[in-house]
TORKOL-4160 file (C-alpha; in steps of 0.2 Angstrom, whole numbers, padded with zeros to 4 digits, m for minus):
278
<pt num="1" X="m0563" Y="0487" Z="m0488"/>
<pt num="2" X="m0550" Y="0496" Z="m0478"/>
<pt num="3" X="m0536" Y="0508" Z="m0482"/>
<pt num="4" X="m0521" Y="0513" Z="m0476"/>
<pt num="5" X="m0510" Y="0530" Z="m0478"/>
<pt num="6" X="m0496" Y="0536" Z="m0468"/>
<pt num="7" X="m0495" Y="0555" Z="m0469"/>
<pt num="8" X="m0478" Y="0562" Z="m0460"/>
<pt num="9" X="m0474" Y="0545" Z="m0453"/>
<pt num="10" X="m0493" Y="0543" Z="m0445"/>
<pt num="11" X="m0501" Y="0527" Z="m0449"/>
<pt num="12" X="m0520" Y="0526" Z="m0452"/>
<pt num="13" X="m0533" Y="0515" Z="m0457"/>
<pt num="14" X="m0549" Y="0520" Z="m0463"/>
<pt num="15" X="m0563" Y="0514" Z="m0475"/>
<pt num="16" X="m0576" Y="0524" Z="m0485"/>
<pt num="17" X="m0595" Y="0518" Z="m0488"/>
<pt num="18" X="m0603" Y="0529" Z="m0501"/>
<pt num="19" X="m0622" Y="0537" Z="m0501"/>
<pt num="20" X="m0626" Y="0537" Z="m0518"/>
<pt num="21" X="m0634" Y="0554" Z="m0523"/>
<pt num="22" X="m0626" Y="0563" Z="m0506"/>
<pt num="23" X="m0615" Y="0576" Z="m0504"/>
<pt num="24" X="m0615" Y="0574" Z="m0484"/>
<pt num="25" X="m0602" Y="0566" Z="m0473"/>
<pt num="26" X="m0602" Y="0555" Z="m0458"/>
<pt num="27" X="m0585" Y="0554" Z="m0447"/>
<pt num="28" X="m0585" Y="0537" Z="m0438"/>
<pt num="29" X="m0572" Y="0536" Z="m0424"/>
<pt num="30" X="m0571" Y="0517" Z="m0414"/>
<pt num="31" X="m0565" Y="0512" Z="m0397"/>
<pt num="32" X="m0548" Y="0509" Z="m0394"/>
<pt num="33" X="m0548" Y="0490" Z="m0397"/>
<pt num="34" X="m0563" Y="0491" Z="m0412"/>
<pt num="35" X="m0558" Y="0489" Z="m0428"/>
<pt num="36" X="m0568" Y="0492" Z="m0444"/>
<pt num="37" X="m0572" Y="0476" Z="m0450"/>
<pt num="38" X="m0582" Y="0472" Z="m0432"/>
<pt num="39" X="m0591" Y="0489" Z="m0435"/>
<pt num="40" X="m0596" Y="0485" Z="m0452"/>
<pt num="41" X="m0615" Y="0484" Z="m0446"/>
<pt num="42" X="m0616" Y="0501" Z="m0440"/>
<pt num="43" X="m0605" Y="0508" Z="m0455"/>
<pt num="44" X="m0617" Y="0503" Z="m0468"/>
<pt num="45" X="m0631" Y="0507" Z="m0457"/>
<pt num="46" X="m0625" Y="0527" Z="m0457"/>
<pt num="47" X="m0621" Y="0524" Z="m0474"/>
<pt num="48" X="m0640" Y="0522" Z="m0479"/>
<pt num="49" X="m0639" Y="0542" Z="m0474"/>
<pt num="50" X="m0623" Y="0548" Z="m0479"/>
<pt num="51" X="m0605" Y="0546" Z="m0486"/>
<pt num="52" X="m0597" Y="0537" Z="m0468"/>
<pt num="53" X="m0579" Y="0538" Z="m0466"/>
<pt num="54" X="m0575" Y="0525" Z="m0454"/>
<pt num="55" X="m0557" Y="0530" Z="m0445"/>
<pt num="56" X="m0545" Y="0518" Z="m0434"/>
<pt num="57" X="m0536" Y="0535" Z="m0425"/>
<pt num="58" X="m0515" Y="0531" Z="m0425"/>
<pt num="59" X="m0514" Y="0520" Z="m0410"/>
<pt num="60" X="m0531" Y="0513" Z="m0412"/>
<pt num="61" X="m0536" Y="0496" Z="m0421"/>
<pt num="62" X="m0525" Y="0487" Z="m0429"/>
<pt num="63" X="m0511" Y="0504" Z="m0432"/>
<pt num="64" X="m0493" Y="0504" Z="m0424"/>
<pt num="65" X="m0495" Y="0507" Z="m0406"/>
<pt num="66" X="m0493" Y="0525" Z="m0402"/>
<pt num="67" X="m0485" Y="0531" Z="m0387"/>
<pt num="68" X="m0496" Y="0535" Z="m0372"/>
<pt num="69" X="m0485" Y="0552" Z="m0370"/>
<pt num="70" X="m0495" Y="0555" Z="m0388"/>
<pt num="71" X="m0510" Y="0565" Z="m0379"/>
<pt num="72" X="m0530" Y="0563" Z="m0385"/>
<pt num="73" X="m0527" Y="0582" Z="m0394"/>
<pt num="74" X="m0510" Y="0577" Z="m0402"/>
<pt num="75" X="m0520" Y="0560" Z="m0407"/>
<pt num="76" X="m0535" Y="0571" Z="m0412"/>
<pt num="77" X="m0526" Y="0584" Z="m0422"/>
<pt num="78" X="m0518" Y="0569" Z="m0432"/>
<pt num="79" X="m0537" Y="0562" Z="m0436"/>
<pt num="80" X="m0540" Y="0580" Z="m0442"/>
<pt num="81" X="m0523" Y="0578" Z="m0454"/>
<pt num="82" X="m0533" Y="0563" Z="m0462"/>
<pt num="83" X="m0550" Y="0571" Z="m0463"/>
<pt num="84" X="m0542" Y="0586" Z="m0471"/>
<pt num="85" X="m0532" Y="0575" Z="m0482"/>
<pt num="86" X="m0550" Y="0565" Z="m0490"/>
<pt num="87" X="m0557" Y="0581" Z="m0497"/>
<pt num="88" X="m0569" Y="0582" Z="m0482"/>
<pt num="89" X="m0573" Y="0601" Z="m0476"/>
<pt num="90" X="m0590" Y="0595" Z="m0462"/>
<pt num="91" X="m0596" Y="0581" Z="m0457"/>
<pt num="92" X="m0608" Y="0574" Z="m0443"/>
<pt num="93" X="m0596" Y="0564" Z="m0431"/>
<pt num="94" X="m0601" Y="0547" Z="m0423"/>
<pt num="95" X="m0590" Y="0542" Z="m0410"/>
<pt num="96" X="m0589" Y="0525" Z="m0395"/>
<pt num="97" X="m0580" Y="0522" Z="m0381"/>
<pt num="98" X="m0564" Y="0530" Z="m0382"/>
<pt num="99" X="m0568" Y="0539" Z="m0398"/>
<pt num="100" X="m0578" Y="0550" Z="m0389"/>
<pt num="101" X="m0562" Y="0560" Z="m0382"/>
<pt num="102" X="m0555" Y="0564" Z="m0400"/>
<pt num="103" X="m0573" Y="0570" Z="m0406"/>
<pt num="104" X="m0573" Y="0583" Z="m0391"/>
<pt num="105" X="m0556" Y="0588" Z="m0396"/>
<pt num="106" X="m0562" Y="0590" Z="m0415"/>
<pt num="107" X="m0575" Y="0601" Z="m0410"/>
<pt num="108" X="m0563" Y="0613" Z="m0404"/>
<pt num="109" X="m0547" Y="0612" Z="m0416"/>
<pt num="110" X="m0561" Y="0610" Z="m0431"/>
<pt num="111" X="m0574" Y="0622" Z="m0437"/>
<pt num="112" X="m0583" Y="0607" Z="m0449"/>
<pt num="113" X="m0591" Y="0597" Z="m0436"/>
<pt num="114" X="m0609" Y="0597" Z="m0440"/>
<pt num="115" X="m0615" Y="0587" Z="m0423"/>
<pt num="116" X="m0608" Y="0577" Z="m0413"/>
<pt num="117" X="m0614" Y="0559" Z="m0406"/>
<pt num="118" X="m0605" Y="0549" Z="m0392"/>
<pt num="119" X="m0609" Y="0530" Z="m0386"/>
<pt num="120" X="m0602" Y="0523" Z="m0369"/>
<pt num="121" X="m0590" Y="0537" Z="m0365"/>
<pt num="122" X="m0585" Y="0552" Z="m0358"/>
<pt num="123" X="m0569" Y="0563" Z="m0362"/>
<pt num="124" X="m0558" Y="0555" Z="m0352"/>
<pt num="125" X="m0560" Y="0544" Z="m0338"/>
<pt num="126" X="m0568" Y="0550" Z="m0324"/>
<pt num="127" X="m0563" Y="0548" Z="m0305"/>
<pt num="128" X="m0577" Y="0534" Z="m0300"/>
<pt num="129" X="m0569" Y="0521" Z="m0314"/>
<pt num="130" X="m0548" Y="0526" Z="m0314"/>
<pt num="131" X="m0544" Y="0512" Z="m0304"/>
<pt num="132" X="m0554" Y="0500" Z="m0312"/>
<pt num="133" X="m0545" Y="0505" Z="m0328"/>
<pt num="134" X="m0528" Y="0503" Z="m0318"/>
<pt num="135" X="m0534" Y="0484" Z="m0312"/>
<pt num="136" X="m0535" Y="0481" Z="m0332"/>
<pt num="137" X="m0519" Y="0489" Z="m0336"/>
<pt num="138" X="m0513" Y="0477" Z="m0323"/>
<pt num="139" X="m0520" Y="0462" Z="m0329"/>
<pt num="140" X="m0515" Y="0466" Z="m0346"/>
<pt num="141" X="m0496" Y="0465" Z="m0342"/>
<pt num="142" X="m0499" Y="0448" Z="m0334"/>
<pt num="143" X="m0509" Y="0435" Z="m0345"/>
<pt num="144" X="m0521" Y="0436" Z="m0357"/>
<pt num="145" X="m0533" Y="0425" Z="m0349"/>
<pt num="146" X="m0533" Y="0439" Z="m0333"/>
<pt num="147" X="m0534" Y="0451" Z="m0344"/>
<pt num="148" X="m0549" Y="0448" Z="m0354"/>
<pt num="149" X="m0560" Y="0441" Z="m0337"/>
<pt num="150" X="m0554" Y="0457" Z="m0330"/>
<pt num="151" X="m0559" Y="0470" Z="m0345"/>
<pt num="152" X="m0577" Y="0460" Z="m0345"/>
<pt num="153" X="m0581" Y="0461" Z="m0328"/>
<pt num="154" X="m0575" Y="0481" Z="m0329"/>
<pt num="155" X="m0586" Y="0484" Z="m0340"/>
<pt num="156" X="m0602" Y="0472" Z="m0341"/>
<pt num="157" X="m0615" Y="0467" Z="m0329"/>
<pt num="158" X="m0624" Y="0450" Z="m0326"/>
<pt num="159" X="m0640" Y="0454" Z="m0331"/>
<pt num="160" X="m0653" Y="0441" Z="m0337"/>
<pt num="161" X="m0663" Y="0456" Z="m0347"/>
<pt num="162" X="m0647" Y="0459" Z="m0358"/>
<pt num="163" X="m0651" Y="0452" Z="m0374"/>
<pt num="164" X="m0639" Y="0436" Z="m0376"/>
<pt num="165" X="m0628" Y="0444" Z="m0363"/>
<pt num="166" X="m0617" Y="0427" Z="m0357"/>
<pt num="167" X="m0616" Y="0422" Z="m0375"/>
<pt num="168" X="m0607" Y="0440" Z="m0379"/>
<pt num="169" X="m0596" Y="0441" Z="m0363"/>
<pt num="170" X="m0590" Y="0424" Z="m0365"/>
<pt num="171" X="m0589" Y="0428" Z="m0385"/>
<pt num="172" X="m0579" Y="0445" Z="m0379"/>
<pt num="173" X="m0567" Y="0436" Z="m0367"/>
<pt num="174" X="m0564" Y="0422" Z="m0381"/>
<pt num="175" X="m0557" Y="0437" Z="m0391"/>
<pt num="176" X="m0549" Y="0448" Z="m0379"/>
<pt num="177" X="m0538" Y="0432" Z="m0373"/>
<pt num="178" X="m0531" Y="0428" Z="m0393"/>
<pt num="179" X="m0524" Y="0448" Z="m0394"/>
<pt num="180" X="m0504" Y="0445" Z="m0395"/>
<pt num="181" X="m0493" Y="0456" Z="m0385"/>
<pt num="182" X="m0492" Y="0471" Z="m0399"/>
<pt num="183" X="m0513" Y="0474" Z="m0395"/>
<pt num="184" X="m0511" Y="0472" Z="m0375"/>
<pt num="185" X="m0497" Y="0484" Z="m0376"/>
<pt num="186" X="m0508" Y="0496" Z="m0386"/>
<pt num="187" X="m0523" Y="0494" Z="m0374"/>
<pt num="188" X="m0510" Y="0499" Z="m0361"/>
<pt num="189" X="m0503" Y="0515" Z="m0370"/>
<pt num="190" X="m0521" Y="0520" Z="m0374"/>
<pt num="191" X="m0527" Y="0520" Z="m0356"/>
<pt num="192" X="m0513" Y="0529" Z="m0350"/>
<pt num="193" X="m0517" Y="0542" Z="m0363"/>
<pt num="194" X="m0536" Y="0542" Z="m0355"/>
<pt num="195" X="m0531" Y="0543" Z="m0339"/>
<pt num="196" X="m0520" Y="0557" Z="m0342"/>
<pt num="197" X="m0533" Y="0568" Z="m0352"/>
<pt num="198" X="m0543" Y="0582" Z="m0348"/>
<pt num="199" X="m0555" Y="0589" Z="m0362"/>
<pt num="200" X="m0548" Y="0606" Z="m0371"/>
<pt num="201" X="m0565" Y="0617" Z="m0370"/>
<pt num="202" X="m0580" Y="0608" Z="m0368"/>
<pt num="203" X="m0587" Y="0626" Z="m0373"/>
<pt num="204" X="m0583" Y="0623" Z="m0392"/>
<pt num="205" X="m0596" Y="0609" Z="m0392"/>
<pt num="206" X="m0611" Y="0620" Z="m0396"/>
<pt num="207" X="m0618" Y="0611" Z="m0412"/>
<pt num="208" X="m0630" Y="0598" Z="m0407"/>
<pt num="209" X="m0625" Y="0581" Z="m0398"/>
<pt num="210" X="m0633" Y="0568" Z="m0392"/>
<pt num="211" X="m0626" Y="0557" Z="m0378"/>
<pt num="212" X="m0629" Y="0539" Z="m0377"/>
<pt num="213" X="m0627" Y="0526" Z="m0363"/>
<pt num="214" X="m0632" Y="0508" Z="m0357"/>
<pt num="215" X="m0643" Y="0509" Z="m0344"/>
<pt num="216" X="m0632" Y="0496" Z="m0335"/>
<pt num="217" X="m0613" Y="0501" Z="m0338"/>
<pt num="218" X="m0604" Y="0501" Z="m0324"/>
<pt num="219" X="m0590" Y="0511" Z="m0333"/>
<pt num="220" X="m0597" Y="0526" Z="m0340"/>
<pt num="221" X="m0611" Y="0526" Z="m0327"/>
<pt num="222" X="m0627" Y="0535" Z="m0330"/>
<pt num="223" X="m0621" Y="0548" Z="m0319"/>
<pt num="224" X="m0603" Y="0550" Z="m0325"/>
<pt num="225" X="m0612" Y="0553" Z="m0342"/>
<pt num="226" X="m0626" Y="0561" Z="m0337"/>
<pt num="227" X="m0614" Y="0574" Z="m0329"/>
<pt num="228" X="m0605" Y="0574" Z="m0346"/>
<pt num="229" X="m0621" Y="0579" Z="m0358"/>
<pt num="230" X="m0627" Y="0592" Z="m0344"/>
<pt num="231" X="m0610" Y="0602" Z="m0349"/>
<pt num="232" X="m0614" Y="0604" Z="m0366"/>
<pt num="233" X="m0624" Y="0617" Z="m0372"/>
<pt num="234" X="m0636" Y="0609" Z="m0385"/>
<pt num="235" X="m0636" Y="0590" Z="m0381"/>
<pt num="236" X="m0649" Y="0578" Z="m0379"/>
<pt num="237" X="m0648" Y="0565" Z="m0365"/>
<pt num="238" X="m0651" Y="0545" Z="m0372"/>
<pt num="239" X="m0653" Y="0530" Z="m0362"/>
<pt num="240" X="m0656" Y="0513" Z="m0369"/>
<pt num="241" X="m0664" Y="0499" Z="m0362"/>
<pt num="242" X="m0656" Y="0483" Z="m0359"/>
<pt num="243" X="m0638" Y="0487" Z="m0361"/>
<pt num="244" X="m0622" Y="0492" Z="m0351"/>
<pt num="245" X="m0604" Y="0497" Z="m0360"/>
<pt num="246" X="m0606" Y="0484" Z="m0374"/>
<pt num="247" X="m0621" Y="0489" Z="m0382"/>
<pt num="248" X="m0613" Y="0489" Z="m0398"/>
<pt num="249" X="m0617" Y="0471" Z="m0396"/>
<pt num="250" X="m0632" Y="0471" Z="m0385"/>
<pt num="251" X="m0644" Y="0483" Z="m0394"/>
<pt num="252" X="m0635" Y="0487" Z="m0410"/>
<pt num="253" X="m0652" Y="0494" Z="m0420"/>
<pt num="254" X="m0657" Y="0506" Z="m0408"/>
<pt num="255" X="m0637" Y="0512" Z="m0406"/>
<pt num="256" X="m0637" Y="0516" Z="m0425"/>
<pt num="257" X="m0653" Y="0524" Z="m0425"/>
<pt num="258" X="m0649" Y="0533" Z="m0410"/>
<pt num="259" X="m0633" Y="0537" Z="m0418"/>
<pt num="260" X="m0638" Y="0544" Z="m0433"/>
<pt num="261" X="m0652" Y="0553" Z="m0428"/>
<pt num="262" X="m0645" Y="0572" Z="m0428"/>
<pt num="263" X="m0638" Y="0569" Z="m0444"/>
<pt num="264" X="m0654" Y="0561" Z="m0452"/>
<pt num="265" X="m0663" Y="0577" Z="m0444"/>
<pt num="266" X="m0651" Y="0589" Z="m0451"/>
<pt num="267" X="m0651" Y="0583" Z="m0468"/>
<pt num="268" X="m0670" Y="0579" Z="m0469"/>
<pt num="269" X="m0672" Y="0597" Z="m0465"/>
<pt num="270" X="m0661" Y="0607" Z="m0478"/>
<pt num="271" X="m0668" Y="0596" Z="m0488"/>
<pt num="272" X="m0686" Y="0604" Z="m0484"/>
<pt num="273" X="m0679" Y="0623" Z="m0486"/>
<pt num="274" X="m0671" Y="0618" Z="m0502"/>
<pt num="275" X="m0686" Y="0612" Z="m0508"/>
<pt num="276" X="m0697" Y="0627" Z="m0503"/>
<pt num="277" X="m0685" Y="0638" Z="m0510"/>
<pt num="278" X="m0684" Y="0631" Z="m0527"/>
């Protein structure tokens, strides 16, 4: 079940899924249009492994649309108010899609972040796919129906090896086309944000990180991301089978396992040393 808060007139939604007998935390931070009742899978999954706070950033989700003169650190620092806020002093960060940006930026602004994990993004969005995100912007201020054929074919492929691929970009366009004018207008503010962001210090991500892509998305290509996971000093490279930029939906298991890897590593490991030192 969600929760809201509003700290200094900043709206959030966030909901906590305990790991009994753990003192670890997880940091899960959506795309711009998820909210967490569609991520409950992958929520509960992480949850198996540690206490997973699952995060709708201010202008994110279902929260009141923040302006697009809001930039991805001011958004980020905000996240940080609400991290700060729970109690939580590290954490291992999951992030998708456009969450990716703000988990960079809390390497840097935040000295808790245990490791990081991205899915289907980059820090911004790179050369190769801003006019591709402007044609959506576009489309978005027309119709609903043009918008949500032109945000599929953005960012999918028709591929028979997709697992149920025309069901989900049928199922996704069926969705996209019911959003009322409040989550187009969103949409639009947080892609002018993207285009308009340059990461702070990719430096500051020196923990471990693991970036993950679908070997098909034609948005976060494999070489844009690629590119992106060779800038970082201690990152492993994934990509999974059978997917392009909705492989949330596609190949759910593997994500989450992929996912939570590091941090299952990391706690399995302590665990160890405490254990020999006792």
């Amino acid at each position: 079940m969600y929760k809201t808060l509003n700290l200094g007139g900043v709206e959030y939604r966030y909901a906590i899924y305990g790991c009994e007998g753990s003192d670890n935390y997880g940091i899960f931070l959506l795309g711009a249009l998820q909210e967490i009742a569609t991520v409950e899978f992958f929520s509960k999954y992480f949850a198996r492994t540690l206490n997973t706070i699952v995060i709708e950033a201010p202008g994110t989700g279902e929260n009141a649309v923040l302006s697009g003169t809001v930039t991805i650190r001011e958004q980020s620092k905000m996240v940080l108010d609400l991290i700060q806020c729970l109690g939580v002093e590290e954490a291992h960060i999951f992030a998708v899609s456009y969450g990716t940006a703000i988990g960079v930026e809390l390497c840097d602004i935040w000295n808790g972040v245990k490791s990081l994990s991205v899915a289907c993004g980059v820090p911004g969005i790179p050369e190769s796919a801003r006019m591709a995100t402007i044609d959506v912007i576009a489309a978005a201020r027309r119709d609903r129906k043009t918008f949500a054929n032109t945000f599929v074919n953005v960012l999918t492929v028709d591929k028979d090896t997709i697992p149920k691929n025309d069901v989900i970009r049928r199922s996704v366009i069926r969705s996209v086309s019911k959003y009322d004018d409040y989550r187009a207008i969103s949409f639009i503010e947080n892609s002018i944000r993207l285009l308009a962001h340059k990461p702070t210090n990719l430096a500051a991500v020196s923990m471990p990180a693991v970036v993950i892509v679908g070997e098909h998305d034609p948005y976060a290509t494999l070489k844009i991301t690629k590119g992106f996971a060779d800038q970082l000093q201690n990152a492993h490279y994934v990509v999974l089978k059978d997917a392009d930029h909705l492989l949330h939906l596609q190949q759910p298991e593997k994500l989450a396992q992929a996912l939570i890897a590091l941090a299952k590593n990391q706690i399995r490991t302590t665990e160890e040393f405490k254990q020999l030192a006792s």
